[in-house]
C-alpha positions in Angstrom: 125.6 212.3 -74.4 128.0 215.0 -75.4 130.7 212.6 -74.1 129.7 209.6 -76.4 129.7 212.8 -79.6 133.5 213.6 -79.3 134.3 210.0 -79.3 132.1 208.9 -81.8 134.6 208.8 -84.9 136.2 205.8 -82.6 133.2 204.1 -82.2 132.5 204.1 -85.9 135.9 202.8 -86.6 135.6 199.9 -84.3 132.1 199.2 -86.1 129.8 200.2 -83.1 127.1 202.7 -83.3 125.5 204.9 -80.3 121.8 204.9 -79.8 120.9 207.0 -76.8 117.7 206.7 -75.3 115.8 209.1 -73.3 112.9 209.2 -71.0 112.1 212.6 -72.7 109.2 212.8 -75.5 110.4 213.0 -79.2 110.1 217.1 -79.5 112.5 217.2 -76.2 115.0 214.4 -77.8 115.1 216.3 -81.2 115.9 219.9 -79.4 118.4 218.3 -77.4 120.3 216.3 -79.9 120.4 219.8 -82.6 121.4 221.7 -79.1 124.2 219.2 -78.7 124.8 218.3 -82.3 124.4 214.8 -82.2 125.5 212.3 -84.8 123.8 209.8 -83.6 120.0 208.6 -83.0 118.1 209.0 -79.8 115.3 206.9 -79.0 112.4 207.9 -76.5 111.2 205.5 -73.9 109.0 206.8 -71.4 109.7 203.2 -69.2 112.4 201.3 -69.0 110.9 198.3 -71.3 113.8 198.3 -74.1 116.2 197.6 -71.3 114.2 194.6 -70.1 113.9 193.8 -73.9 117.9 193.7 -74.5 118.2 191.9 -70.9 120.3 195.2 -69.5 117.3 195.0 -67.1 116.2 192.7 -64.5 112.4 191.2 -64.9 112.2 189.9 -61.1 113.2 191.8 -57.8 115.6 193.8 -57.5 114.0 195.9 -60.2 116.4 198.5 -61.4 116.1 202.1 -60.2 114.5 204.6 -62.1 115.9 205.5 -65.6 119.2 207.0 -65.1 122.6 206.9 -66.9 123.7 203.7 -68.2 125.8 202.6 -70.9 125.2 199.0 -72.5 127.2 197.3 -74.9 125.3 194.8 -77.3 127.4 193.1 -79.5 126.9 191.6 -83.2 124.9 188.4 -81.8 122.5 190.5 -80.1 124.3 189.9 -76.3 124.8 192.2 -73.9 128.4 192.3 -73.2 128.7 195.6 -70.5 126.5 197.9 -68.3 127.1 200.4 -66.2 125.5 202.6 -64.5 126.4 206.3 -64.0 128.9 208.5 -66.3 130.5 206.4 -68.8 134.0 205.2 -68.8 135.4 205.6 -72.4 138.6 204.0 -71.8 136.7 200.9 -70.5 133.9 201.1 -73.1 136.8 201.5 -76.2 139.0 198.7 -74.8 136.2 196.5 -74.9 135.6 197.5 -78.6 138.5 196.6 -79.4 137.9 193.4 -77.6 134.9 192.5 -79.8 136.8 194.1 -83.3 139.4 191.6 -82.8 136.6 188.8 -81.6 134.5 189.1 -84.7 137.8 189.6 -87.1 138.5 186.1 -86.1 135.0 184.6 -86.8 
């Protein structure tokens, strides 16, 4: 998460927000996001339902493992346009922002 804070000012310039979401219960997100001085909101899920929700989920067989890192990239229409799993890649995830800046500009 601390990665996503000291690139954040990019992610607001290219119009894209961070929500980070966390199996953790509401008193653990707030302590952790003032410990870490988040700028941005952190949502508690104790199952892995909002990813099914935004399709970053499977809802057959392979079902995904357990809740662990993942970064997901939902774009203006409401599609998800990148996931992966494990510790994210910020030159991959701001390339692709500026993908979508320039996609939208055009629209």
């Amino acid at each position: 998460m601390d990665g996503h804070q000291r690139v954040n000012f990019l992610y607001e310039r290219l119009n894209a927000r961070v929500l980070g979401v966390s199996r953790s219960d509401l008193g653990t997100n707030v302590q952790f996001a003032q410990w870490l001085s988040l700028e941005f909101p952190l949502a508690s899920a104790s199952t892995s339902r909002i990813g099914w929700d935004y399709g970053a989920y499977a809802n057959e067989p392979p079902f995904p493992p357990r809740f662990e890192n993942r970064v997901v990239i939902i774009d203006k229409k409401g599609i998800v346009r990148y996931i992966r799993d494990g510790s994210p890649n910020f030159k991959e995830i701001l390339t692709l922002l500026l993908k979508l800046e320039e996609e939208f500009k055009g629209k």
